[in-house]
C-alpha positions as CSV (number, residue, x, y, z in Angstrom):
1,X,-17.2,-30.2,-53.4
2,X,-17.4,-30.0,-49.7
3,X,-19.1,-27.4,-47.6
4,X,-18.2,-25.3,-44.8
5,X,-19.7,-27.5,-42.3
6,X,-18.2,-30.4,-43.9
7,X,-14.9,-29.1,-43.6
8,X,-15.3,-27.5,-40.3
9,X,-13.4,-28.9,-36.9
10,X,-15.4,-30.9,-34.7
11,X,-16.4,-29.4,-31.7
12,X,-17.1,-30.3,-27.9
13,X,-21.3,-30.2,-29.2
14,X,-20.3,-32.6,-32.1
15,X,-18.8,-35.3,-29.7
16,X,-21.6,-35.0,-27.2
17,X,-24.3,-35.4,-29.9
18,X,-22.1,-38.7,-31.6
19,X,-22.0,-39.9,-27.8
20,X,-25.5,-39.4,-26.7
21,X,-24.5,-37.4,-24.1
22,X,-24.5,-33.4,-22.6
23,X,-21.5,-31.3,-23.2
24,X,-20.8,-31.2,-19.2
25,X,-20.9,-35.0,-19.5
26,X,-17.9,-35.1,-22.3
27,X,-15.8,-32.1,-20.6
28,X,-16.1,-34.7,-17.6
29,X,-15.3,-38.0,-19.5
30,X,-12.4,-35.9,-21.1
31,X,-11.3,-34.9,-18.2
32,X,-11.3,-38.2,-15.6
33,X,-13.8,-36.9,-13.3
34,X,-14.7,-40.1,-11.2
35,X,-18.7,-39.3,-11.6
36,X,-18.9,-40.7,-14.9
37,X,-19.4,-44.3,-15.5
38,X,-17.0,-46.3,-17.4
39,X,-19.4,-47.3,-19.8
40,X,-20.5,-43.4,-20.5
41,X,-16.4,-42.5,-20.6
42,X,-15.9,-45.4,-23.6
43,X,-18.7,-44.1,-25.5
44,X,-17.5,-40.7,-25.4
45,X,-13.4,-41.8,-26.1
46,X,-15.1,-43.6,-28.7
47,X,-17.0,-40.9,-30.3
48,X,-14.0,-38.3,-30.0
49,X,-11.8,-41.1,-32.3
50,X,-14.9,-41.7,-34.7
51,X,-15.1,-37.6,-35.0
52,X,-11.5,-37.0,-34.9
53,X,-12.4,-34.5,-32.2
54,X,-8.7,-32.6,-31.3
55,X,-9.5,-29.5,-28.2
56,X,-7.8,-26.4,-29.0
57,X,-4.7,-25.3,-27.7
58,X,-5.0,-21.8,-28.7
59,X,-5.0,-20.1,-25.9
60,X,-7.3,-18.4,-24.0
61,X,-7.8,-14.7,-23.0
62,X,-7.4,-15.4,-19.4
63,X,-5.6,-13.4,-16.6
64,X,-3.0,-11.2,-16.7
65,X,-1.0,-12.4,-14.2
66,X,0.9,-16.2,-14.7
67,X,0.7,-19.7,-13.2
68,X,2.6,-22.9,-12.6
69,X,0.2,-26.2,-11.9
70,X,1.3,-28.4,-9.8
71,X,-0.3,-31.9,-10.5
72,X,-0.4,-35.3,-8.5
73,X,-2.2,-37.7,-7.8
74,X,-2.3,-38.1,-3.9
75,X,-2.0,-34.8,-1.5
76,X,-1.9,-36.4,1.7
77,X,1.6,-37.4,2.1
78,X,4.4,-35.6,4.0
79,X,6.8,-36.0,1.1
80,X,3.9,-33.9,-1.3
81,X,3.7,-31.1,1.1
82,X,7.2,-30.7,1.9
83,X,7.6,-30.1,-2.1
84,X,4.5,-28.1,-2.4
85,X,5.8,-25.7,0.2
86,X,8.9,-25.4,-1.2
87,X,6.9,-25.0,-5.0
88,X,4.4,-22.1,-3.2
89,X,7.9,-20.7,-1.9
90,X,9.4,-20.4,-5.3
91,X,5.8,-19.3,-6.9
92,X,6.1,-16.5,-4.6
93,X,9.8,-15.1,-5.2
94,X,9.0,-15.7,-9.0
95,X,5.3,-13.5,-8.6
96,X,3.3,-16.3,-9.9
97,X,0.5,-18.1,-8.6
98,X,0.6,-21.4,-7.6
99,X,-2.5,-23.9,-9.0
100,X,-2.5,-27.3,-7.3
101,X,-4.1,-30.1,-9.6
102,X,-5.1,-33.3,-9.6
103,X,-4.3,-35.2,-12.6
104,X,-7.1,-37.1,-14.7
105,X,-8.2,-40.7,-13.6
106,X,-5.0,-43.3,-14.5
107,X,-7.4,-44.9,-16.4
108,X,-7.8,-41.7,-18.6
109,X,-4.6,-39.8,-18.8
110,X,-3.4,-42.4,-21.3
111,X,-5.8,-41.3,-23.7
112,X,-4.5,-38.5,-26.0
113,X,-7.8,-36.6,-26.0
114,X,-8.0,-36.3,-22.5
115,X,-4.7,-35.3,-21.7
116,X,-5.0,-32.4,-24.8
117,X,-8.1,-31.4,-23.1
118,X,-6.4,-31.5,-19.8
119,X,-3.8,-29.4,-20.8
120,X,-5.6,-26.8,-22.5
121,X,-8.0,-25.9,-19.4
122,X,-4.8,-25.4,-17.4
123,X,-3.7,-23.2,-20.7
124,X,-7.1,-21.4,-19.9
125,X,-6.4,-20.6,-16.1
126,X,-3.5,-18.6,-17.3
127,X,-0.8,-21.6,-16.6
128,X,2.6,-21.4,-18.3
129,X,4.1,-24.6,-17.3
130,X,3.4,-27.5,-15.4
131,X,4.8,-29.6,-12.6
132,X,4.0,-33.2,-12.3
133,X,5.1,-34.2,-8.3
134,X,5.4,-38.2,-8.7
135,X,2.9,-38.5,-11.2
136,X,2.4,-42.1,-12.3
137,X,2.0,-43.0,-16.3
138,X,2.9,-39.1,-16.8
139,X,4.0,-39.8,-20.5
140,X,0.4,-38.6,-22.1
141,X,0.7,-35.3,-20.5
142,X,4.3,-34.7,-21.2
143,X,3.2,-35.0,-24.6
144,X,0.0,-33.4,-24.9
145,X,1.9,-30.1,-23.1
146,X,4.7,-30.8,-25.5
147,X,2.2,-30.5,-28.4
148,X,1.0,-27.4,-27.1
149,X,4.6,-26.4,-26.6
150,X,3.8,-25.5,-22.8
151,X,7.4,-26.7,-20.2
152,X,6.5,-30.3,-18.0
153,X,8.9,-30.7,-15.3
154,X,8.8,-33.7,-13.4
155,X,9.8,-34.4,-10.0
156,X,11.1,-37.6,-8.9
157,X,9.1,-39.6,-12.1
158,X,7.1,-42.7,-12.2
159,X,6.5,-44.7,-15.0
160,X,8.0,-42.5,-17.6
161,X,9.9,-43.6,-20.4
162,X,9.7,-40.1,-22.0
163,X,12.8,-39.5,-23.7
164,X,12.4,-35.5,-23.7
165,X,11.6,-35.6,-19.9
166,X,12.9,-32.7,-17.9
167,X,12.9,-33.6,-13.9
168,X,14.3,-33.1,-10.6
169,X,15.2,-35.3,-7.6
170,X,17.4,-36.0,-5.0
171,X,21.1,-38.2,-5.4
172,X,18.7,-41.4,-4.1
173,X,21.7,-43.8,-4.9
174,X,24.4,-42.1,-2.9
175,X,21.6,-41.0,0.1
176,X,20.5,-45.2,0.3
177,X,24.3,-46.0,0.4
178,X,25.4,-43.6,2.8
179,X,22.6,-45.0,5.3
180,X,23.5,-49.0,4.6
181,X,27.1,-48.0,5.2
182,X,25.8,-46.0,8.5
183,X,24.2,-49.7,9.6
184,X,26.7,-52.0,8.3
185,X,29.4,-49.6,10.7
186,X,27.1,-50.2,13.7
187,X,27.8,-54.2,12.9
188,X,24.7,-55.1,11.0
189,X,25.1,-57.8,8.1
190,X,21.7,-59.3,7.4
191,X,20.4,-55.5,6.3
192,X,17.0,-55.8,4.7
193,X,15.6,-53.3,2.2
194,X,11.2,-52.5,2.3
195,X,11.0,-50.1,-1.1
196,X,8.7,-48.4,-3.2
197,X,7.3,-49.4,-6.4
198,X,9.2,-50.7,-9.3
199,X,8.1,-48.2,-11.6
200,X,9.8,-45.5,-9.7
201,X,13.0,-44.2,-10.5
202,X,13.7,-42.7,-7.2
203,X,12.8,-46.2,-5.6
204,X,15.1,-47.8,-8.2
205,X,18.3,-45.6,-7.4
206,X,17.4,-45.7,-3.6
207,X,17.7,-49.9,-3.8
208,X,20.7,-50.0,-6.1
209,X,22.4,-47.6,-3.8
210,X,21.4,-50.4,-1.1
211,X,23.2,-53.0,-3.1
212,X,26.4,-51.2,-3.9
213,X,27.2,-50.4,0.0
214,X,26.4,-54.0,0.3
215,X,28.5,-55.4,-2.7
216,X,31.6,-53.0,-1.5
217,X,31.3,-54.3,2.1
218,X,31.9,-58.1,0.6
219,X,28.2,-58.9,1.5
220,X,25.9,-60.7,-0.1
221,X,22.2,-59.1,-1.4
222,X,19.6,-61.8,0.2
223,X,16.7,-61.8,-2.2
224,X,14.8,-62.7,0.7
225,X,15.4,-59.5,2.3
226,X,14.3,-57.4,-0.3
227,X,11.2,-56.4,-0.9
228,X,9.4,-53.8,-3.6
229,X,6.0,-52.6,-2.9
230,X,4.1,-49.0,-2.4
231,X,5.2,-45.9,-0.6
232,X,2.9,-46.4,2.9
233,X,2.2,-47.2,6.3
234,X,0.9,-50.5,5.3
235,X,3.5,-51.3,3.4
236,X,6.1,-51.0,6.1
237,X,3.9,-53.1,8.5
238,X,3.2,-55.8,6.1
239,X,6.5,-57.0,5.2
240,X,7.8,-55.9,8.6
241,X,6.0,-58.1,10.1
242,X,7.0,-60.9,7.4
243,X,10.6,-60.5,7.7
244,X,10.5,-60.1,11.7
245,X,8.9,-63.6,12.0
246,X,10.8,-65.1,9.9
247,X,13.4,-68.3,10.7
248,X,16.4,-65.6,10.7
249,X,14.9,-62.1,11.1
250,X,17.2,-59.0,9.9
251,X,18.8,-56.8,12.7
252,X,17.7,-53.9,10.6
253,X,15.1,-52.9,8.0
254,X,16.0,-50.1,5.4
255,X,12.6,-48.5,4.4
256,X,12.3,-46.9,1.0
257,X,10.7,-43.5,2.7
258,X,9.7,-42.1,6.1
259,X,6.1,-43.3,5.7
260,X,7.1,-47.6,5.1
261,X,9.7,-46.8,7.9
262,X,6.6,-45.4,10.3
263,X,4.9,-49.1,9.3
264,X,8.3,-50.9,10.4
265,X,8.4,-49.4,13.7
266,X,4.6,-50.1,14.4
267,X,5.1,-53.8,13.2
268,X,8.3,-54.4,15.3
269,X,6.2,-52.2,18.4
270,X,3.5,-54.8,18.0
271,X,5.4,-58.0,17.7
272,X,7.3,-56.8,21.3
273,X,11.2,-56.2,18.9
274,X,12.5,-53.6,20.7
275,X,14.2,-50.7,18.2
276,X,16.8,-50.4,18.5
277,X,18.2,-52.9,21.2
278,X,16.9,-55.8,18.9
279,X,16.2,-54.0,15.3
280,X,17.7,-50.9,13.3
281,X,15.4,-48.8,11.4
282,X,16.4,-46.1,8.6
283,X,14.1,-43.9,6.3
284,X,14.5,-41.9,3.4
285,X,12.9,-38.3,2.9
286,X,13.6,-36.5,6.6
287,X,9.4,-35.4,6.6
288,X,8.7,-33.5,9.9
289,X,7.2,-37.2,11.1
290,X,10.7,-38.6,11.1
291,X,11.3,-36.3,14.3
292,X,8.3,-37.5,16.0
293,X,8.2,-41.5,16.0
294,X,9.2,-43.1,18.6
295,X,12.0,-43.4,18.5
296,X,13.0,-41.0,16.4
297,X,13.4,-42.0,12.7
298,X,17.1,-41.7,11.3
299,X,16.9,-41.2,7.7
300,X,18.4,-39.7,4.6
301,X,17.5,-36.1,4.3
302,X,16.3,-34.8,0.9
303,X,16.1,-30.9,0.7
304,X,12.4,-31.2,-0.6
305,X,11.7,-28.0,-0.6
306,X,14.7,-26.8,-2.3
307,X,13.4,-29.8,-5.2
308,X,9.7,-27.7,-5.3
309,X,11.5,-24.5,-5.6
310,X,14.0,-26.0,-8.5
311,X,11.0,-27.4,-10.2
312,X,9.3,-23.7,-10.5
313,X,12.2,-22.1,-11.2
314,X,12.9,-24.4,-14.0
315,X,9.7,-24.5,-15.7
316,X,9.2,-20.6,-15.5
317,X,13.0,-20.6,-17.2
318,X,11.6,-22.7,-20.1
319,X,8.4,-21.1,-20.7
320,X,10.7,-17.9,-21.2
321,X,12.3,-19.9,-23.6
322,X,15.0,-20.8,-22.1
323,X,17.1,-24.9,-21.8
324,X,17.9,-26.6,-18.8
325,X,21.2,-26.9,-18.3
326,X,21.0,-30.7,-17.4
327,X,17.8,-32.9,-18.2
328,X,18.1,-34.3,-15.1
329,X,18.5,-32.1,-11.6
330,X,19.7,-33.7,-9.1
331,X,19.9,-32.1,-5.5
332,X,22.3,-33.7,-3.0
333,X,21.1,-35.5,0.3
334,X,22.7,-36.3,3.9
335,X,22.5,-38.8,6.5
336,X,20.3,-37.4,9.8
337,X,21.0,-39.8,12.3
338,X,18.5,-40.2,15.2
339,X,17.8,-43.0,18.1
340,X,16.2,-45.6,15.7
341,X,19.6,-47.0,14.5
342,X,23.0,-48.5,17.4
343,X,25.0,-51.8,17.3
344,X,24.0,-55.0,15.8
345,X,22.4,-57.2,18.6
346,X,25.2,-59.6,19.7
């Protein structure tokens, strides 16, 4: 017959022992903090599967008044903090606070302990709900707050496949096709197109949108003008400077955001193209940078902080118990035009 303590759930002091390791060490591991070594994090995964540790879910007496987390992985991007202000905005009206978050190492979040722990220290601050702002491999969250029956809304997902997946975006297919109609109007044929990652959705919709403006125009989608990479300066510049030097250079370059488009102008600025005599440039997003480029950036405005405010308001809806009325929100976007775009070069 088994005892009490043989029957009893493991705790947080039961995987540290198995492991070899403190308690603050394993709440770290769990949790993806970048101060514990690999090696240290497998032994403790390990000892949480060999244990069957599970963290609780229960929650905690915490404070009175609720919270949304917000959780990414990189801050420092125009795009976040239009959609942050636009979250705090919507946090405010709603009379919750707003917790920012960012989520466990990529390397971590996959694991199921982790993101159960991850999600029950945000059910400890009080949190209701949580919004994931372009969070890559988001799926083991989504479940873990799913588990613990707490509302994940993401916006503008990355490598999800989740088939319960509530989010919100922007129309990114008829936005991209609006501004490659804009261009092909001015006279431009050989169009290229500098995107995001594959793995994003809203990167995915923005190209496609690309290629039916194209296809309806009777023009041909070069795969040598397309290119698929990460949402940055760098990337712009890099394959800027690829296709610019090239035997038959574009006479404009799409970018997939406001940030590659910022790399396109610096790589056609330092290669002496002249924009836009000589080169058209569009963006995608409308972040206060577009304004301030020179020259100034025309791309495809996305109301991003009407996308934050949707998010809050949508997530607060379901933790009231309460169903979206569409899985999928999408906001609709407009064309700003600006002095980065004119006719084709003869």
């Amino acid at each position: 017959m088994s005892s009490d303590a043989d029957r009893r759930r493991p705790t947080l002091a039961d995987v540290a022992a198995a492991a070899g390791v403190s308690k603050a060490t394993v709440s770290k591991a769990l949790n993806g903090r970048d101060d514990v070594s690999a090696e240290t994090r497998e032994r403790v995964l390990a000892a949480v599967t060999e244990i069957g540790y599970r963290p609780t879910t229960t929650p905690a007496t915490g404070p009175d008044r609720r919270a949304v987390a917000v959780v990414f992985d990189i801050p420092a991007s125009p795009y976040i903090l239009g959609v942050l202000q636009g979250a705090l905005a919507g946090a405010t009206d709603e009379h919750v606070d707003l917790l920012s978050r960012l989520a466990p190492d990529r390397s971590a979040r996959t694991h199921r302990a982790v993101a159960r722990e991850w999600v029950a220290d945000q059910r400890a601050a009080g949190v209701v709900g949580i919004v994931g702002l372009t969070l890559s491999y988001p799926d083991g969250l989504i479940r873990a707050a799913s588990d613990a029956s707490m509302p994940f809304v993401m916006v503008d997902p990355v490598d999800t496949r989740h088939e319960h997946m509530v989010s919100v975006g922007s129309s990114n297919w008829a936005g991209a096709r609006t501004a490659t109609e804009h261009l092909i109007g001015q006279g431009h044929r050989r169009i290229a197109w500098v995107g995001g990652p594959e793995g994003s959705d809203a990167a995915r919709d923005r190209l496609y949108g690309y290629q039916a403006a194209l296809d309806a125009a009777g023009l041909a989608v070069d795969p040598a003008l397309v290119r698929a990479d990460r949402f940055d300066v760098a990337t712009g510049t890099r394959h800027a400077h690829d296709l610019l030097t090239s035997a038959q250079p574009p006479t404009a370059i799409m970018a997939g955001d406001d940030e590659i488009a910022v790399g396109v102008l610096a790589a056609a600025h330092a290669l002496g193209v002249r924009v836009p005599e000589q080169l058209s440039v569009t963006g995608f997003d409308d972040t206060p940078q577009a304004a301030w480029t020179t020259p100034p950036l025309t791309t495809v405005h996305q109301h991003l902080e009407d996308m934050g405010r949707m998010a809050v308001r949508t997530v607060l809806a379901m933790a009231d118990g309460g169903r979206p009325a569409s899985r999928h929100v999408e906001l609709a976007t407009s064309l700003t035009v600006r002095a980065s775009t004119g006719p084709a070069p003869a």
